[in-house]
C-alpha positions in Angstrom: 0.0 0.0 0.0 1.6 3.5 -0.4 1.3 6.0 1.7 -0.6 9.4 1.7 0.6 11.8 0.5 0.4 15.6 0.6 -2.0 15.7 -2.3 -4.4 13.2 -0.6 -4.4 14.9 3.1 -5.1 18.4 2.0 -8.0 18.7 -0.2 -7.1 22.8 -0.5 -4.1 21.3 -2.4 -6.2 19.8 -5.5 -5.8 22.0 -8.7 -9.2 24.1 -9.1 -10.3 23.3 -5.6 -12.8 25.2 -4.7 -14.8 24.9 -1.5 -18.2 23.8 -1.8 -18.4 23.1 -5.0 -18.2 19.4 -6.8 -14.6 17.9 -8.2 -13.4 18.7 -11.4 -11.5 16.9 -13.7 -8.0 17.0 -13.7 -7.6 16.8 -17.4 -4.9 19.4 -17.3 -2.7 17.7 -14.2 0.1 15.5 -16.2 0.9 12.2 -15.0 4.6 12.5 -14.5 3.5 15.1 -12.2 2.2 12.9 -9.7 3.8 9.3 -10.7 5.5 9.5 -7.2 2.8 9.9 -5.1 0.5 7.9 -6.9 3.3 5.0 -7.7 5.8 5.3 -5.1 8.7 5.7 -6.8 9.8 7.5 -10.1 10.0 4.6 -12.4 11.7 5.5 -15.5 15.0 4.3 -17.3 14.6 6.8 -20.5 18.3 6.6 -21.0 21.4 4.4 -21.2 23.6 6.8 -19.5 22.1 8.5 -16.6 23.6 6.9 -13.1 22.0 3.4 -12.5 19.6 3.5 -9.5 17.7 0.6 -9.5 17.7 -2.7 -11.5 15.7 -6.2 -11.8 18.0 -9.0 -12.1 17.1 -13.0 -11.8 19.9 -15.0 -10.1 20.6 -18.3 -11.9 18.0 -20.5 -10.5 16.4 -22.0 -13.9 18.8 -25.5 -14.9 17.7 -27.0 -12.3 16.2 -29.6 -14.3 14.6 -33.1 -14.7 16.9 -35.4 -16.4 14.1 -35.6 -18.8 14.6 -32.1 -19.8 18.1 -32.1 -20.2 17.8 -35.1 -22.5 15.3 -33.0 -24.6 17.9 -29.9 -24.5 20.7 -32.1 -25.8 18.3 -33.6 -28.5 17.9 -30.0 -29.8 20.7 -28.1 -28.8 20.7 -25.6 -31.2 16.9 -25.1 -30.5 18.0 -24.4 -27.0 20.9 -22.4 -27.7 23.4 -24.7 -26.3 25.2 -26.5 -28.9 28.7 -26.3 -26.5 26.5 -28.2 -23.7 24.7 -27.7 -20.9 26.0 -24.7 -18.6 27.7 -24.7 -15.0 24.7 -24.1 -12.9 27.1 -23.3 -10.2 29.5 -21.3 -12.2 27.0 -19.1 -13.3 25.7 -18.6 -10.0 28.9 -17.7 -8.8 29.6 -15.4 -11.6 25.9 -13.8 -11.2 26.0 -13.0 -6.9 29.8 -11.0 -7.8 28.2 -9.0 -10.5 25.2 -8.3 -8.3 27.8 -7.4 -5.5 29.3 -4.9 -8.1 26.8 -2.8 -8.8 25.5 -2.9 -4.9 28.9 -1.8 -4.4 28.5 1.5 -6.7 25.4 2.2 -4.9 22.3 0.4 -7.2 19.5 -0.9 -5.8 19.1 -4.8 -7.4 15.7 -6.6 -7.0 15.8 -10.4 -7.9 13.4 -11.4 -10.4 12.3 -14.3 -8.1 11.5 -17.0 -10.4 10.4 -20.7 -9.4 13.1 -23.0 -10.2 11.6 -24.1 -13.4 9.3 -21.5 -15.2 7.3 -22.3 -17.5 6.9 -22.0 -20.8 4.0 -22.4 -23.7 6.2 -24.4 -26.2 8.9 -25.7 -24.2 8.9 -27.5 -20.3 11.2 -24.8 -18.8 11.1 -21.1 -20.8 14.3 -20.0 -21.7 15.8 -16.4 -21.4 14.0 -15.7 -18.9 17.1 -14.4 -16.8 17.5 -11.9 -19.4 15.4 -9.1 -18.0 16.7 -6.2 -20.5 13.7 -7.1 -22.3 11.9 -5.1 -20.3 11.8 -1.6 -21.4 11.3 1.0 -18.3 10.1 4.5 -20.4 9.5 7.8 -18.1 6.2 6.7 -16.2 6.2 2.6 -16.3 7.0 -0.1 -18.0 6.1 -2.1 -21.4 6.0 -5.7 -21.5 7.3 -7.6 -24.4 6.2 -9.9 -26.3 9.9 -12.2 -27.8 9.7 -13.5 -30.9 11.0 -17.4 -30.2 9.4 -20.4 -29.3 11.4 -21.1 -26.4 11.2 -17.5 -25.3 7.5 -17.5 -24.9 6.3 -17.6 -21.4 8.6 -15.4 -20.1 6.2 -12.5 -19.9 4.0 -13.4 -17.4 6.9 -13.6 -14.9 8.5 -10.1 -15.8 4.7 -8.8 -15.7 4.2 -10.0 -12.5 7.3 -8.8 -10.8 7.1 -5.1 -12.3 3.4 -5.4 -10.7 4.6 -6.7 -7.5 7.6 -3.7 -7.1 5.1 -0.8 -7.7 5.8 0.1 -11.3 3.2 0.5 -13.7 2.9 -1.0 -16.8 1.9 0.9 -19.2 1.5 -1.5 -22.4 1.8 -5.1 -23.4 3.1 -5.8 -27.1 0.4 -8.0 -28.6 -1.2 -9.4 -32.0 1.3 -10.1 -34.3 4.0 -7.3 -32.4 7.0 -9.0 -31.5 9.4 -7.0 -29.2 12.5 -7.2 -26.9 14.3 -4.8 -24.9 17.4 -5.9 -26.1 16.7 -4.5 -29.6 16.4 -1.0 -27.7 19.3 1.3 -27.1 19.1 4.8 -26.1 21.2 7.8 -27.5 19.3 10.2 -25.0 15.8 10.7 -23.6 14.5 11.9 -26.9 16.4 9.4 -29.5 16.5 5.9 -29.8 17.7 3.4 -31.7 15.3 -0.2 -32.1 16.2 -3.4 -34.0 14.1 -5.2 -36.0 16.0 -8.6 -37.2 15.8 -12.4 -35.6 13.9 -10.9 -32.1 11.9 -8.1 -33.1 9.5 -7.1 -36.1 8.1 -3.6 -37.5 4.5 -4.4 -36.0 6.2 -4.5 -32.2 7.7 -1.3 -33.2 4.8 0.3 -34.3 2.9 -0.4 -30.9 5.8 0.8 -28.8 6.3 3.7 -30.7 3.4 5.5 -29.9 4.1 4.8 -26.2 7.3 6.3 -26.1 6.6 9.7 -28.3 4.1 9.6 -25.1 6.9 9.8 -23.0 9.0 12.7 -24.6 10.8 10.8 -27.7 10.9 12.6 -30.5 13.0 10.4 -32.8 12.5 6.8 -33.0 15.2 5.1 -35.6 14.8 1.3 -36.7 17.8 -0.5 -37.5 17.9 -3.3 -39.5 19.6 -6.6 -38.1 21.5 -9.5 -39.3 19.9 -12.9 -38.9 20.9 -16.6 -39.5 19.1 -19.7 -41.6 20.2 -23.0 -40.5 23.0 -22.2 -38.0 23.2 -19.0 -35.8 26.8 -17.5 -36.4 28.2 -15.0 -33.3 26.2 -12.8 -31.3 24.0 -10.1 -33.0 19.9 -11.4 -32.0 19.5 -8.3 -29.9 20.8 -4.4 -31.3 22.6 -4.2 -27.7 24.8 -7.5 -28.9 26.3 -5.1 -31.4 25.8 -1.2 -30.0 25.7 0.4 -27.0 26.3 4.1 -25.6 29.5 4.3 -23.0 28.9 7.6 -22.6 28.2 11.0 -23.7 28.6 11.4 -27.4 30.8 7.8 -27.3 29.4 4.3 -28.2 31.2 0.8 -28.9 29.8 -0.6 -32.0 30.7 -3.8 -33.9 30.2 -2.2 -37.4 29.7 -4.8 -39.8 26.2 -5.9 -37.3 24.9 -2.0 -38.1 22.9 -1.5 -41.1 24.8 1.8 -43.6 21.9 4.0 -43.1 22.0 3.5 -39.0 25.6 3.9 -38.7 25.4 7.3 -41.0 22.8 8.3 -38.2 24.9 7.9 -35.6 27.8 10.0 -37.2 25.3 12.7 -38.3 24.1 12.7 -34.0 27.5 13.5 -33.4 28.6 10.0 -31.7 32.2 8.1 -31.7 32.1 5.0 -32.3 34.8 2.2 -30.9 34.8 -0.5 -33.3 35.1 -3.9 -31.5 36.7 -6.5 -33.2 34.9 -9.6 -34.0 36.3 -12.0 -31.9 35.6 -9.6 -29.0 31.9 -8.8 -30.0 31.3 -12.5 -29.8 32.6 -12.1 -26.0 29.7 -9.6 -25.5 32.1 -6.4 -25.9 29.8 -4.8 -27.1 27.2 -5.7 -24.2 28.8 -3.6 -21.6 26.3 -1.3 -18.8 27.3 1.9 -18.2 25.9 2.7 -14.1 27.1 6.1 -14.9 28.4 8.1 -18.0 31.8 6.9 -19.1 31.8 4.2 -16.0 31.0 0.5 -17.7 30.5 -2.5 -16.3 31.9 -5.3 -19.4 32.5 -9.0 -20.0 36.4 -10.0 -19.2 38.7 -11.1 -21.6 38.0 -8.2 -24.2 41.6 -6.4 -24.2 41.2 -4.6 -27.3 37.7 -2.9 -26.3 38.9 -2.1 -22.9 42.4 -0.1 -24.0 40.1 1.6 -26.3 37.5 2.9 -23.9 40.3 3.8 -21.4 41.9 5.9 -24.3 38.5 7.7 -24.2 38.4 8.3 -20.5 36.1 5.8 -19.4 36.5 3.6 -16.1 35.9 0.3 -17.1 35.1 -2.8 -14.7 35.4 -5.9 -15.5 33.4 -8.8 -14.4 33.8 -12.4 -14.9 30.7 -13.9 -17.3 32.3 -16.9 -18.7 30.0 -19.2 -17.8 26.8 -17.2 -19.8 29.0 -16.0 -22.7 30.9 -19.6 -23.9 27.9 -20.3 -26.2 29.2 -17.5 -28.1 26.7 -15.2 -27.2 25.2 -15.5 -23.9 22.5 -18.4 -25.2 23.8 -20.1 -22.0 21.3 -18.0 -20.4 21.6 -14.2 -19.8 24.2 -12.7 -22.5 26.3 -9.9 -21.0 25.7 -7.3 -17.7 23.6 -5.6 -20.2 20.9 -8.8 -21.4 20.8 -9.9 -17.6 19.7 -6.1 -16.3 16.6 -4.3 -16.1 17.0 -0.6 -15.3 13.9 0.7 -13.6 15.4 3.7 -12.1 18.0 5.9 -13.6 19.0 9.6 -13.2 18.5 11.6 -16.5 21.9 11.2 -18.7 23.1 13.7 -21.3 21.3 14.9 -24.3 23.0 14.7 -27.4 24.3 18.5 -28.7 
């Protein structure tokens, strides 16, 4: 239950208030003007650069599995996205409770997604990706649910739904009919640009919905960039836009080009951003996946030398954590990709506008 607030106590406080006389309405009040006292909290992550404040996360719990379904798993492991095996349960939760220690360390508050330890899904026994919370997208004013666009993908909804529901944040739309959309496909240049992916997890229909939503919420541009995709076998790490781009800080971005569409990558010089060009090798490592808690302070993936120089040549702190365990199936199919697939900002500080 939240609290009372000022508002509610002192009805001499309501806009057009006037004694004896019926309530008007408040057509003219706007909603990010009271999403604190009505919500609780100022839910919005409009930005990938503003200081971190709050984040979901989902500790490894899902792998705990029948011997049934890891049968099933090895009988499709390109299905599953585990054609190198089945991953170090314990590993990865090793790997996942220091990075959560990380960014408690630099002062973000990290709620646990709270899953059972086998969630379901509607075409598989145990959904997966469901650890990879960036697919929800946190706009100024609340949240909007995804809807991902592969079979063994699909039931993780419910679960990120129910959470958002159960922390105080508002959702304020649900991708549906024949939308698909994932967070992971959204990267933000400010509060008023961003950049969405259409490609293997993402089509123009879930665009389209979410669109609307956001110019709702203050964006002004919205620019779609057009992904690589696979046939019969999935080669490196580029499902998601954020595999391949993500902001580092103001006016500086690590990209692996040859993943960017021309058009995008002329839109990015034209906004005035530098880009570091990971290798390939190193994108595949989830280089390019890297969270920035503050401008020009990132959280990446170890074991990317040539990435890391580069964003110290550009003044950025860089930490590095140990994600081995998610990214050996060259690309975080393992079950959460980088720091940036297995985070959910909720909260952020307003970052830097582009100039």
């Amino acid at each position: 239950m939240i609290e009372p607030t000022t508002i509610a106590r002192n009805v001499a406080q309501i806009p057009d208030y006037e004694e004896g006389k019926p309530p008007r309405p408040l057509f003219d009040v706007d909603y990010m003007s009271e999403l604190e006292a009505m919500w609780g909290r100022k839910w919005g992550a409009q930005t990938d650069l503003g200081k971190l404040r709050m984040v979901l996360v989902s500790k490894p719990v899902v792998g705990e599995l029948t011997p049934e379904h890891i049968e099933e798993m090895k009988r499709a492991p390109a299905l599953y996205g585990l054609v190198r095996g089945i991953p170090d349960l314990k590993k990865q939760q090793e790997q996942h409770a220091n990075f959560v220690t990380i960014l408690r360390s630099h002062g973000v508050e990290v709620v646990d997604l709270n899953l059972p330890p086998e969630p379901r899904g509607i075409y598989v026994p145990v959904v997966r990706g469901v650890r990879g919370t960036r697919d929800i997208v946190v706009i100024n004013g609340g949240a909007i649910i995804p809807r991902n666009a592969i079979a063994t993908k699909r039931g993780c909804e419910p679960y990120w739904a129910q959470r958002v529901i159960e922390l105080g944040c508002p959702i304020l739309y649900t991708v549906h009919g024949s939308g698909c959309f994932e967070g992971g496909n959204v990267c933000w240049l400010d509060s008023k640009h961003v950049m969405i992916g259409v490609g293997l997890r993402g089509n123009l229909e879930g665009i389209r919905q979410v669109e609307f939503v956001m110019r709702n919420a203050g964006v002004e541009d919205v620019h779609v960039v057009y992904l690589a995709g696979y046939l019969n076998k999935a080669l490196g790490y580029q499902h998601h836009l954020d595999c391949v781009f993500n902001m580092v800080d103001e006016g500086l971005a690590v990209c692996y080009v040859p993943g960017i569409d021309y058009l995008s990558l002329d839109h990015l010089i034209r906004k005035g951003i530098k880009l570091i060009e990971v290798p390939p090798e190193e994108m595949r490592n989830a280089a390019c996946n890297c969270l920035a808690i503050e401008p020009g302070k990132v959280i990446m993936v170890a074991g990317n030398p040539y990435t890391h120089e580069a964003l110290v040549k550009e003044g950025c702190e860089v930490i590095e954590v140990d994600w081995s365990e998610y990214t050996k199936q060259g690309g975080g199919a393992s079950g959460g990709g980088g720091p940036i697939c297995a985070t959910a900002p909720l909260i952020r500080d307003p970052g830097p506008m582009l100039k």
